[in-house]
N, C-alpha and C positions, 0 to 999 in steps of 0.2 A: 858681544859683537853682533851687529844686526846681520839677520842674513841676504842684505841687499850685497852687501861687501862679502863677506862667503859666496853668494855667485857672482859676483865681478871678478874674484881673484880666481873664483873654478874656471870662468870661461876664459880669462888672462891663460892658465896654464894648457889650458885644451888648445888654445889657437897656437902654443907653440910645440904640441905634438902632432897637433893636422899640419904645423910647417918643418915636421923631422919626416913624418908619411910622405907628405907630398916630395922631400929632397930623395927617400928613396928609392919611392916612384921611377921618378928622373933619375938616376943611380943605374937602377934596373933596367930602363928601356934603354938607356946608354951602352950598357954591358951588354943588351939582349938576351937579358936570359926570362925567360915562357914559365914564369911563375904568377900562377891567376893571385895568390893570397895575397901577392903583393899591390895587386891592385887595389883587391879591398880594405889594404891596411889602412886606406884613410878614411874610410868610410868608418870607424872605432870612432876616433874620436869627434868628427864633422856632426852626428847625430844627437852626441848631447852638446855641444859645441848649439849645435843650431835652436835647442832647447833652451840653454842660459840667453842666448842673445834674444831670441824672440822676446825670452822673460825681461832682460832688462831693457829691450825694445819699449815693451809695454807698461811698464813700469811707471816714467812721469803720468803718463795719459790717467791709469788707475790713481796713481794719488794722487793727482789735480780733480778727479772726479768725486774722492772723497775730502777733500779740503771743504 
C-alpha cells in the first residue's frame, strides 16, 4: 500500500479524535468543571493532525514538480 493512503487514513482518524477532544471540551465548560488537561486534550491529536494535512497539502504541488 502506498504510504500516501497510510496518511490519508492516519489523518481521516486524527480528525475524528480532535472532534471526540473538542465534544469534551464542550462537555466540560458546560458542567464547569476547572480541569486545565482538558483543555489540552485537543491539542494531542490537532499536532500531528496538522502534520498529515500540511503533507497531503503539499503533495499534488511535489508530484507535479517531479512529473
Amino acid at each position: 500500500m502506498s504510504t500516501h493512503i497510510w496518511i490519508r487514513q492516519i489523518h481521516r482518524w486524527l480528525s475524528m479524535a480532535f472532534t471526540l477532544a473538542v465534544i469534551a471540551n464542550i462537555i466540560a465548560m458546560a458542567m464547569q468543571v476547572q480541569a486545565l488537561w482538558i483543555g489540552f486534550l485537543a491539542l494531542v491529536p490537532l499536532i500531528p493532525w496538522l502534520a498529515t494535512g500540511l503533507y497531503l497539502f503539499a503533495l499534488p504541488y511535489v508530484s507535479r514538480s517531479n512529473a
